[in-house]
Kinemage of the C-alpha trace (Angstrom):
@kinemage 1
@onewidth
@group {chain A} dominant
@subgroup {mainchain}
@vectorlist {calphas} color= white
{ca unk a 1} P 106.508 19.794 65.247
{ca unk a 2} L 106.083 16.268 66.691
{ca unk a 3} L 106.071 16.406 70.595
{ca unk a 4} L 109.158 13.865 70.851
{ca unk a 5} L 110.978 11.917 68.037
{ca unk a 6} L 109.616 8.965 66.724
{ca unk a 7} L 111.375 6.327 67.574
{ca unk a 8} L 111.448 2.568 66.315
{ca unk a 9} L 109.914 0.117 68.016
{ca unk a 10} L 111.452 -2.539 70.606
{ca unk a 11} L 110.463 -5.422 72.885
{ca unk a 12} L 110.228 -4.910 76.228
{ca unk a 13} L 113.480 -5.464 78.476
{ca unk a 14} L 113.941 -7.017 81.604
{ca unk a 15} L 111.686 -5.155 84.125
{ca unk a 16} L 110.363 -3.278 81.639
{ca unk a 17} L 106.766 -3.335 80.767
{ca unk a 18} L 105.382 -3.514 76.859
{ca unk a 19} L 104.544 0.123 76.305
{ca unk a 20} L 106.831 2.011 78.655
{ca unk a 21} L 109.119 3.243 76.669
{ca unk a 22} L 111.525 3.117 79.634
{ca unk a 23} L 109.689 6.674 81.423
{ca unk a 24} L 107.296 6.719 83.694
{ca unk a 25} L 103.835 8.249 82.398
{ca unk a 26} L 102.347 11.432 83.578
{ca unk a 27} L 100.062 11.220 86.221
{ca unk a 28} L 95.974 11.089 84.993
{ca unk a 29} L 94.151 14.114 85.989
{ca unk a 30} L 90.771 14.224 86.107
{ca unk a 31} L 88.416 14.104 82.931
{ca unk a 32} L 88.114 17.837 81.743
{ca unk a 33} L 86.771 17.661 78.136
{ca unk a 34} L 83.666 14.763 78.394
{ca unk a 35} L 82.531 15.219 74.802
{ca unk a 36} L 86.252 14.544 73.604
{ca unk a 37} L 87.267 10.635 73.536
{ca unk a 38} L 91.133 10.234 71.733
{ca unk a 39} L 92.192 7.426 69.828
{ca unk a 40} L 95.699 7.087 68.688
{ca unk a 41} L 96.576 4.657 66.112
{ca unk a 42} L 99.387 3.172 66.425
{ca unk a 43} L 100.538 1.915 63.314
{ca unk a 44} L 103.765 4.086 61.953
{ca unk a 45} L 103.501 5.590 65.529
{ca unk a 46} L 105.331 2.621 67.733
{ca unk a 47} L 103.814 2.011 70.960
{ca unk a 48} L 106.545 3.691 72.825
{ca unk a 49} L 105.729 7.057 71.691
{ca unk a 50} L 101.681 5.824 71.842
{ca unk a 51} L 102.256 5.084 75.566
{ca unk a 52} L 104.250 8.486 76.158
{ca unk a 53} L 101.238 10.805 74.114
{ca unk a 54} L 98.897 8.834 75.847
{ca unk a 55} L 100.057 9.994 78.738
{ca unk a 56} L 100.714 13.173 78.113
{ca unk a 57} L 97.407 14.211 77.148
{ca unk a 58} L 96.015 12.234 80.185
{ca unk a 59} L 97.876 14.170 82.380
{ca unk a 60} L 96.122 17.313 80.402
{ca unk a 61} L 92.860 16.136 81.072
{ca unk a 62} L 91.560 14.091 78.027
{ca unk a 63} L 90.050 11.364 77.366
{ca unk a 64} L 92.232 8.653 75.557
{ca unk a 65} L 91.019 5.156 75.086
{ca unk a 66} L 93.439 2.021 74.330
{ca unk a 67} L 90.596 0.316 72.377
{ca unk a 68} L 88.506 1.806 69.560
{ca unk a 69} L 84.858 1.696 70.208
{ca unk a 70} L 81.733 3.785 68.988
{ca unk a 71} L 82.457 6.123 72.039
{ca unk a 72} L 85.808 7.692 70.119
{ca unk a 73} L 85.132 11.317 68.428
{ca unk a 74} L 88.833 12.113 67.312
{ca unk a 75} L 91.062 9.333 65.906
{ca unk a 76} L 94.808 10.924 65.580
{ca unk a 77} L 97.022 9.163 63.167
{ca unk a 78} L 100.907 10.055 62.504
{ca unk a 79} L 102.548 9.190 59.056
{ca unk a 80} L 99.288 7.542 57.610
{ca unk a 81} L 98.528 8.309 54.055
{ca unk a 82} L 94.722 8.436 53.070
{ca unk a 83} L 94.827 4.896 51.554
{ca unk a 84} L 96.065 3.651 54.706
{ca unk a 85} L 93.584 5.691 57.260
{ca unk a 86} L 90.608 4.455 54.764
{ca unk a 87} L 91.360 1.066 54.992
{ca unk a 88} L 92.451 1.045 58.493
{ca unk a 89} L 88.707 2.844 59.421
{ca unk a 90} L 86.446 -0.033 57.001
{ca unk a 91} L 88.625 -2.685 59.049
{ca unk a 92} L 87.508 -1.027 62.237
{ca unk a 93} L 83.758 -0.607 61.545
{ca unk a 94} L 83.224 -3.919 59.408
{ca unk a 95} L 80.171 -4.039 57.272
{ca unk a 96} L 78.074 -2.095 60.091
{ca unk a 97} L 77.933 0.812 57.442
{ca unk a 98} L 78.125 2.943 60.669
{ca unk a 99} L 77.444 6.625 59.739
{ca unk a 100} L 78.386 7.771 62.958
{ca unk a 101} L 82.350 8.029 61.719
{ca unk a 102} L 84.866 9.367 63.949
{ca unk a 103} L 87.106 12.945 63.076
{ca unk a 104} L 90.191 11.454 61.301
{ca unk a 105} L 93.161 13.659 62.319
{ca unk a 106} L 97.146 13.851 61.646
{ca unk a 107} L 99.241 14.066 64.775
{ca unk a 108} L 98.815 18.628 64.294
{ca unk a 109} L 95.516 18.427 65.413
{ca unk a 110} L 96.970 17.109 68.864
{ca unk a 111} L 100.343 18.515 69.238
{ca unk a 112} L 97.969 22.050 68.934
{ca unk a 113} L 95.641 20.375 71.120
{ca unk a 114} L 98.172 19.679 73.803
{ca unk a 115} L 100.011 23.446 73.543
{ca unk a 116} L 96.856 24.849 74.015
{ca unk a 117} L 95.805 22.486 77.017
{ca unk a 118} L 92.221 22.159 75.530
{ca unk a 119} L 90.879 20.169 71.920
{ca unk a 120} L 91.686 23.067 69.315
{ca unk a 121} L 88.821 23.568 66.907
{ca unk a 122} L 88.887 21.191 63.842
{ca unk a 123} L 90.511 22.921 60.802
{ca unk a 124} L 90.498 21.558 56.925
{ca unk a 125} L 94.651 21.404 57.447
{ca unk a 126} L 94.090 18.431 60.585
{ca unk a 127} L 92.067 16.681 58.748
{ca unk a 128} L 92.510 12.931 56.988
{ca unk a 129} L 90.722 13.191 53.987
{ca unk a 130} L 88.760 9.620 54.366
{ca unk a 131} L 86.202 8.147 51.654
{ca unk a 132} L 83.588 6.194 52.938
{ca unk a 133} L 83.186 3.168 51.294
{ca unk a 134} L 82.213 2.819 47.633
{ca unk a 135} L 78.681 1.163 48.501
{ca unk a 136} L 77.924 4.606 49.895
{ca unk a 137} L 78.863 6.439 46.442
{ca unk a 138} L 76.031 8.345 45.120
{ca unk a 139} L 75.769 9.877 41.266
{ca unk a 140} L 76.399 13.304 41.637
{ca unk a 141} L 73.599 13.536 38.965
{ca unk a 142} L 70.814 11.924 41.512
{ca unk a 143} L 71.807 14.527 44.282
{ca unk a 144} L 68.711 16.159 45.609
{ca unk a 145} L 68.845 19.770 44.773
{ca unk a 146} L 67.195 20.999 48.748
{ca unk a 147} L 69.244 20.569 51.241
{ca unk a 148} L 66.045 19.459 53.443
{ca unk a 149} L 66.289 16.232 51.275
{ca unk a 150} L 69.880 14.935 51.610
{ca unk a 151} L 71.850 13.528 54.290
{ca unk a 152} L 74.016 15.530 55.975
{ca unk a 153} L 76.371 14.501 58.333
{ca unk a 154} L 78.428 16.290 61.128
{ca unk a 155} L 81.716 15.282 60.488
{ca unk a 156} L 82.362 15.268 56.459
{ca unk a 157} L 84.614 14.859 53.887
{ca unk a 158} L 85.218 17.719 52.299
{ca unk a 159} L 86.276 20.750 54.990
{ca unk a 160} L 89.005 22.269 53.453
{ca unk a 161} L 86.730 22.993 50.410
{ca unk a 162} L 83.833 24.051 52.147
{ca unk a 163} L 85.800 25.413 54.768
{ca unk a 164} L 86.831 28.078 51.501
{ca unk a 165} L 83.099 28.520 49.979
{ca unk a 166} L 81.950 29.675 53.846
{ca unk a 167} L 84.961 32.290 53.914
{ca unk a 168} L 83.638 33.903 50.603
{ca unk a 169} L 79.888 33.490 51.785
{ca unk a 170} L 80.824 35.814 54.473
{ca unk a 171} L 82.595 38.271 52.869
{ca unk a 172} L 79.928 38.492 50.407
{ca unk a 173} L 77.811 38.963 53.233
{ca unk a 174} L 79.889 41.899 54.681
{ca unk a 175} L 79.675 43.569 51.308
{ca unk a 176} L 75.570 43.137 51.233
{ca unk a 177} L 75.655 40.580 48.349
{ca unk a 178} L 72.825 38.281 49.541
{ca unk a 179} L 72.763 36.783 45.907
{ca unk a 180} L 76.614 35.321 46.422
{ca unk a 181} L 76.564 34.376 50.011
{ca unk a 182} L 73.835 31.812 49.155
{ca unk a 183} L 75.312 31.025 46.028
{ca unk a 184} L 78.250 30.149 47.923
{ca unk a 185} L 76.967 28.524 50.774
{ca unk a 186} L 74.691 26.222 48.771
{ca unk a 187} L 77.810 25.159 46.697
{ca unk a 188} L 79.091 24.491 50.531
{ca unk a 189} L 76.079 22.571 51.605
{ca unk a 190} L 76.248 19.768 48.520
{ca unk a 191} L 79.596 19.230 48.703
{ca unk a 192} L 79.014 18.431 52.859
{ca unk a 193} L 76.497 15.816 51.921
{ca unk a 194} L 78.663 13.645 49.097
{ca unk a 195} L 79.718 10.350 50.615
{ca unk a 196} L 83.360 11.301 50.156
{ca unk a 197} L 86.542 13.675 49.297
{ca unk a 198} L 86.372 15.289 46.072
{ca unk a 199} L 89.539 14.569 44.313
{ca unk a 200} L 88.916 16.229 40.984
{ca unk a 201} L 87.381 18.631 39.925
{ca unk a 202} L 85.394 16.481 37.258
{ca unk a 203} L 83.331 15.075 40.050
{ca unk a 204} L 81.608 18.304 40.494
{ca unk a 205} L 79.501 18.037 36.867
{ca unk a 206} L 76.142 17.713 37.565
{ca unk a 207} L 76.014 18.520 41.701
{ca unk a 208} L 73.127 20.835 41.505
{ca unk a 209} L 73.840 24.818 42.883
{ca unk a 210} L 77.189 24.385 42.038
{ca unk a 211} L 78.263 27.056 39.793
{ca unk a 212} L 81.701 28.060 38.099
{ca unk a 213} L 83.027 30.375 40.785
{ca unk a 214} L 82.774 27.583 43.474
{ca unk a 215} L 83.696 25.033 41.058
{ca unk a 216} L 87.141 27.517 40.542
{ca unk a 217} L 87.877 27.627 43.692
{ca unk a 218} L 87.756 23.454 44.270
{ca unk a 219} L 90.044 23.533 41.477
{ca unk a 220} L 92.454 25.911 42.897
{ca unk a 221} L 92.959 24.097 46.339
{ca unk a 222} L 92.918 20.586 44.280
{ca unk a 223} L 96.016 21.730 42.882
{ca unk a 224} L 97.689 23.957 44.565
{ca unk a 225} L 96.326 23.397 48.270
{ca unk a 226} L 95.150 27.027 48.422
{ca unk a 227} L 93.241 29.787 46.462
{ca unk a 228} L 94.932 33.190 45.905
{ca unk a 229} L 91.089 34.611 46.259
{ca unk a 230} L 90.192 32.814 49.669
{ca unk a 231} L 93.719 34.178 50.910
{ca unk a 232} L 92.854 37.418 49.792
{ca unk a 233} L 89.733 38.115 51.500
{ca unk a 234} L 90.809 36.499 54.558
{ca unk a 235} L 94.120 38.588 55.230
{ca unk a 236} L 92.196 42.037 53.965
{ca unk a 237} L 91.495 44.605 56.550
{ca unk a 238} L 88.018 45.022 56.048
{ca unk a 239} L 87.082 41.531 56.542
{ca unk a 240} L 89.012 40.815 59.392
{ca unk a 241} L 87.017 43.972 61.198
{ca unk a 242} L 84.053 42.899 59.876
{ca unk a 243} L 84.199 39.575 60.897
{ca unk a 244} L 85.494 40.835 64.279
{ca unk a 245} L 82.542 43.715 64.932
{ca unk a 246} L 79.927 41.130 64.015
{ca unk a 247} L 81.215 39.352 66.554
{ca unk a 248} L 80.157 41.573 69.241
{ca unk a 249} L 77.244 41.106 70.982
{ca unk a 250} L 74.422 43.148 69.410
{ca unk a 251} L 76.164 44.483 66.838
{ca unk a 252} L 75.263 43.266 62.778
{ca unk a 253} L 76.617 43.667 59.496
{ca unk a 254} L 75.120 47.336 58.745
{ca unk a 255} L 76.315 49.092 62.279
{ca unk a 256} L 79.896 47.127 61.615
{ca unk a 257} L 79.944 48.637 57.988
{ca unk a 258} L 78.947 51.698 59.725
{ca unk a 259} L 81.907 51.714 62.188
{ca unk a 260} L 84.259 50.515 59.566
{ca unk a 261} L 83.743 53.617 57.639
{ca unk a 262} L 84.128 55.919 60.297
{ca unk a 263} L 87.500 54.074 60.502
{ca unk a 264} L 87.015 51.923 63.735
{ca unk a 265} L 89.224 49.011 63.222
{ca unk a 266} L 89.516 47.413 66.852
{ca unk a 267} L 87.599 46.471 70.044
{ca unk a 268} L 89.595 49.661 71.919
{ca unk a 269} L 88.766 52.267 69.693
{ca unk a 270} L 85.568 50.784 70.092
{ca unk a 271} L 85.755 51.812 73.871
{ca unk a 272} L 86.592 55.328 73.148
{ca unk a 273} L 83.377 55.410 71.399
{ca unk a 274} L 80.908 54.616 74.439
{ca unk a 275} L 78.456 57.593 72.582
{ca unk a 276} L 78.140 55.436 69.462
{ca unk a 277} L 77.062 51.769 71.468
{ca unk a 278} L 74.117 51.046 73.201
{ca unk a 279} L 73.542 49.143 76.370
{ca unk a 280} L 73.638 45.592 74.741
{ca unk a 281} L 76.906 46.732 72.378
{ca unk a 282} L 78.714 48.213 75.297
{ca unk a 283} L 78.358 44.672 77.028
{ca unk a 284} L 79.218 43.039 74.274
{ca unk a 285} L 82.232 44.874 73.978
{ca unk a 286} L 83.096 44.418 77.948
{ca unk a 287} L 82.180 40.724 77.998
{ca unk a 288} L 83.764 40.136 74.290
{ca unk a 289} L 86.360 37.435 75.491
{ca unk a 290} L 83.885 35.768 78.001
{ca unk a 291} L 81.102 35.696 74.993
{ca unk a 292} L 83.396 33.894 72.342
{ca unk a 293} L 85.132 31.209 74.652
{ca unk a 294} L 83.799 27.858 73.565
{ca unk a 295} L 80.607 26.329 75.465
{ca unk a 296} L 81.545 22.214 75.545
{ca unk a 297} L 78.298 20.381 75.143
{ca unk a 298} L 78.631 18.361 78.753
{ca unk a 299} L 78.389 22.162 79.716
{ca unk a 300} L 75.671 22.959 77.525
{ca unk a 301} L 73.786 19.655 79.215
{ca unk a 302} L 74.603 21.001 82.668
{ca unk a 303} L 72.932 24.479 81.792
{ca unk a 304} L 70.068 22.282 80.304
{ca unk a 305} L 69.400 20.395 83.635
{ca unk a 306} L 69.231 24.090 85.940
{ca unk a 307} L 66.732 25.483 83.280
{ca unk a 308} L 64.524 22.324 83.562
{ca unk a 309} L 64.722 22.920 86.915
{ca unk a 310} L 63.541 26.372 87.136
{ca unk a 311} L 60.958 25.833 84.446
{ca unk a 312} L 59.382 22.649 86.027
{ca unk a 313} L 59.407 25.423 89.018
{ca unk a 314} L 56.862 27.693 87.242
{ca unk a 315} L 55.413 25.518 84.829
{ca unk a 316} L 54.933 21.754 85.583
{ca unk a 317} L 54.233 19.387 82.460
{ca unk a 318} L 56.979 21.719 80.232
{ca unk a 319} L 59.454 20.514 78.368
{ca unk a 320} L 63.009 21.651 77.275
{ca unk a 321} L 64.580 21.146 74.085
{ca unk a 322} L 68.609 22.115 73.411
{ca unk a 323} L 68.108 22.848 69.911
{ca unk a 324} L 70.909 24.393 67.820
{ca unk a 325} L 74.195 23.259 66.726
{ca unk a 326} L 74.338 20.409 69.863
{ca unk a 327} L 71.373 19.250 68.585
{ca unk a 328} L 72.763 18.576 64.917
{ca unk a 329} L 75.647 16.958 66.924
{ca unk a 330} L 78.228 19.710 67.732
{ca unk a 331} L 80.995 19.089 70.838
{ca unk a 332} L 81.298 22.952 71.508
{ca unk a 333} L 79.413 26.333 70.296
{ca unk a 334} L 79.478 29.538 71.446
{ca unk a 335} L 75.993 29.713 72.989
{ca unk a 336} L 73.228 27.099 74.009
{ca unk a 337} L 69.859 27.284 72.888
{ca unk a 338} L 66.440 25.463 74.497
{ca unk a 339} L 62.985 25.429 73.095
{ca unk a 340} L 60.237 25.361 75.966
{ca unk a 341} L 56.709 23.679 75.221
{ca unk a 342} L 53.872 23.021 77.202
{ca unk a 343} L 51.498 20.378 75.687
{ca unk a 344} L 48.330 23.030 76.541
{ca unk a 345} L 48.720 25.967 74.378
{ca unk a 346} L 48.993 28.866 75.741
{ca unk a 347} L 50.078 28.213 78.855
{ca unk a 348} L 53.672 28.948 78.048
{ca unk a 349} L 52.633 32.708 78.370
{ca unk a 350} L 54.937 34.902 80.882
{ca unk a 351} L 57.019 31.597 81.004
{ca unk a 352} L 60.298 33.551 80.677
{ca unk a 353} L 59.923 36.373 82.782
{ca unk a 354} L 59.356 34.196 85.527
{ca unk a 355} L 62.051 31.653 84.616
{ca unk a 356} L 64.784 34.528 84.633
{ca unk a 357} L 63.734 35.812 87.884
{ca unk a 358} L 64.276 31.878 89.495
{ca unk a 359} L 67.488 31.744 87.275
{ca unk a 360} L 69.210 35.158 88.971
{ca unk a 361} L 69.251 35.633 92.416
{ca unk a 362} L 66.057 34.545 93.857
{ca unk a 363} L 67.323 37.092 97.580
{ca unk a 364} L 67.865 39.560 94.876
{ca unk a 365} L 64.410 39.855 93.197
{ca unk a 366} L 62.677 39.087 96.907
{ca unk a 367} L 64.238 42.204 98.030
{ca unk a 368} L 62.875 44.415 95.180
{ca unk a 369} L 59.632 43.182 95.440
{ca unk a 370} L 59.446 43.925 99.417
{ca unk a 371} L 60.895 47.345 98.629
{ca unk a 372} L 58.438 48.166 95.548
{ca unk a 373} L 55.485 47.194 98.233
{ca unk a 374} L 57.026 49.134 101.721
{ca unk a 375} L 58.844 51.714 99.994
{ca unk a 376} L 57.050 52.792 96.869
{ca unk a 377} L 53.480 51.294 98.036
{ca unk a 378} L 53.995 49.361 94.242
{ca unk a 379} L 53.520 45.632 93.763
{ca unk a 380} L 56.053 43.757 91.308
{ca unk a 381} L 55.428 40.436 89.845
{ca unk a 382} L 56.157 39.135 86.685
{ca unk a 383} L 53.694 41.063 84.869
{ca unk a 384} L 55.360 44.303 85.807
{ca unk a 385} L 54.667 47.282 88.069
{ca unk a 386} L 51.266 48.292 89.001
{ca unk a 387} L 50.206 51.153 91.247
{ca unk a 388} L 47.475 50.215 94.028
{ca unk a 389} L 46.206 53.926 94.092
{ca unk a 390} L 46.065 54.921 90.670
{ca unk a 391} L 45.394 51.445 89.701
{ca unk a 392} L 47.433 51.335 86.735
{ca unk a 393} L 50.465 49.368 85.203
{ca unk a 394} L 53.855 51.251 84.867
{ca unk a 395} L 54.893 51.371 81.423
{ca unk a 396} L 58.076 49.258 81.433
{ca unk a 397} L 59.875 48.147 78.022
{ca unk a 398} L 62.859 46.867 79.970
{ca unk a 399} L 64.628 46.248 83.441
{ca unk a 400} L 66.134 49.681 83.411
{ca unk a 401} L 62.352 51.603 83.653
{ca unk a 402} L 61.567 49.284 86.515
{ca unk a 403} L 64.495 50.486 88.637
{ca unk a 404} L 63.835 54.353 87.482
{ca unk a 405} L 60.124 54.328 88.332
{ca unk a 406} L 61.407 52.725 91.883
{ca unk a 407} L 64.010 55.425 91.720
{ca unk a 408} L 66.523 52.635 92.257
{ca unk a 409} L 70.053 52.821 90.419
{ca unk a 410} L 69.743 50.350 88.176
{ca unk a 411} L 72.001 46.718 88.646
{ca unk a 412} L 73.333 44.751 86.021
{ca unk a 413} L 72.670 40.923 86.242
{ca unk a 414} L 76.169 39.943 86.829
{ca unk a 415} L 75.889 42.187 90.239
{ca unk a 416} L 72.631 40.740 91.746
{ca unk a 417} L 74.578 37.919 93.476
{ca unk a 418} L 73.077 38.693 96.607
């Protein structure tokens, strides 16, 4: 449902600036979503209701520029037909055969967007199926069979399809079928690395690992915008569990099979189950919503910079590395992972023990060192526990024996605050 009606377009009045629309914008707020920059394009929108979006979702937080430049991630378009948005995106990047190409989106993507007071997730349904231009085309025939040999980009063409091959991967993957899920997910992979949309299903001859179950269920959503199968999966019981239990924290496809046929179906009969989880499951379970909020990537940059700082702490010369889905490019993820080298080899031993201890409460740890050594006549370091007297190390697989051989209740991270 469009946020106000469309309206057509009119010169400005007398006291009336071009733009205004006769109502006085929303007041900016201050930038909340850095790795989001809008674009609206104006053509079949009318600058009134440009100016009054505009505002809106400046007033929200985002990011919206006036001017198209490299620095847009989400261009939002309102009554533009494919054609139109194609043509409208070569005018706009020229013959710079730019592959860094901007999410085209209808106007859903952002009335969603502006409900929900944050950028929604990109679905196949938002998306403005743009072709890159023809001097881009590749034969299908040509197509490097490894995915370690083609291009793949980000921000593709072909989401809704792939977006249907990844749904049946999975379920395949619930059911133990490792033969389908990468049957499926390499019939994914090609079609994210063609230079634009399919549009029939005769362009799929000859893409290698494309067989004639994927190649079904193109057809399906080619002409009929859906597939009965796809559907099916996704509104059965047993996916939707699994996919929920795998979720958890800890918790994989065989112990979510496992609960599913003991007939656990949600996270609260989960709780009333505390005998079947372990320690890592039951936090999973208690920290579920906190776990699979979004991470935004200026986030993921600011967690970057504090573990630089407590590495170059311990280990001088190291360097971090945010590998994972920001490095291929992602805006958000739901966790953020580094790689830590040290040019010497070896020296990166006992790295992260000592890391943690400088990323929790440093009063914390201080404190059960000094009581290991006046208390327990024990010294602690990042090695372990070692007894003076009987000169020996402590056996110690995890934080929990440390506190029990100090006879110390034992404190969960998120309490050591001190």
């Amino acid at each position: 449902m469009a946020l106000v009606p469309p309206k057509k377009r009119r010169g400005p009045g007398r006291g009336e600036e071009a733009g205004a629309g006769g109502a006085a914008a929303p007041s900016p707020a201050p930038l909340r979503f850095p790795g989001v920059t809008i674009y609206l394009a104006e053509r079949h929108m009318g600058r009134s209701r440009r100016a009054f979006l505009t505002g809106l979702a400046r007033a929200k937080g985002f990011r919206v520029d006036q001017t198209y430049s490299p620095e847009v991630t989400h261009v939002v378009m309102e009554g533009n037909t494919a054609v139109e948005s194609s043509g409208w995106l070569d005018r706009v990047l020229g013959d710079s055969g730019s592959l860094e190409r901007p999410l085209m989106l209808n106007i859903s993507w952002f009335t969603e967007s502006m409900a929900q007071g944050k950028p929604v997730p990109v679905e196949g349904r938002h998306c403005l199926r743009v072709p890159l231009p023809t001097r881009s085309q590749v034969d299908p025939g040509s197509l490097p069979a490894y995915a370690c040999q083609r291009h793949t980009p980000l921000n593709h063409h072909n989401l809704c399809f792939t977006e249907a091959l990844e749904t049946l991967a999975e379920a395949a993957g619930f059911e133990g079928s490792q033969g389908r899920l990468i049957s499926f997910r390499r019939a994914a992979s090609v079609l994210r690395a063609l230079p634009g949309p399919i549009t029939n299903v005769s362009q799929l001859r000859g893409l290698p690992c494309f067989g004639d179950h994927s190649s079904r269920i193109v057809q399906e959503l080619l002409e009929h915008g859906i597939s009965s199968e796809v559907e099916r999966v996704k509104q059965s019981e047993r996916y939707q569990t699994m996919k929920l239990f795998t979720q958890i924290f800890g918790v994989g496809v065989k112990t979510a099979d496992k609960w599913y046929r003991e007939g656990l179906r949600t996270l609260e009969d989960l709780q009333g189950q505390t005998r079947k989880l372990n320690r890592q499951q039951e936090a999973g379970i208690r920290h579920f919503e906190d776990l699979s909020s979004s991470v935004w990537r200026h986030e993921a940059d600011a967690i970057q910079r504090v573990v630089e700082e407590a590495v170059w702490q311990v280990l001088p010369g190291a360097s971090v590395t945010l590998t994972g889905g920001f490095r291929r490019g992602k805006l958000q993820g739901h966790d953020v992972d580094f790689l830590i080298t040290h040019p010497v080899e070896g020296q990166e031993a006992g790295l992260i023990p000592k890391v943690m201890g400088l990323l929790e409460s440093q009063h914390f740890e201080r404190e059960l060192r000094r009581f290991s050594r006046a208390e327990k006549q024990m010294l602690l370091n990042s090695h372990g526990l070692y007894h003076p007297e009987k000169k020996e190390s402590l056996p110690a697989a995890s934080e929990e024996d440390i506190f029990t051989h100090l006879g110390l209740e034992y404190i969960a991270p998120e309490q050591r605050n001190a």
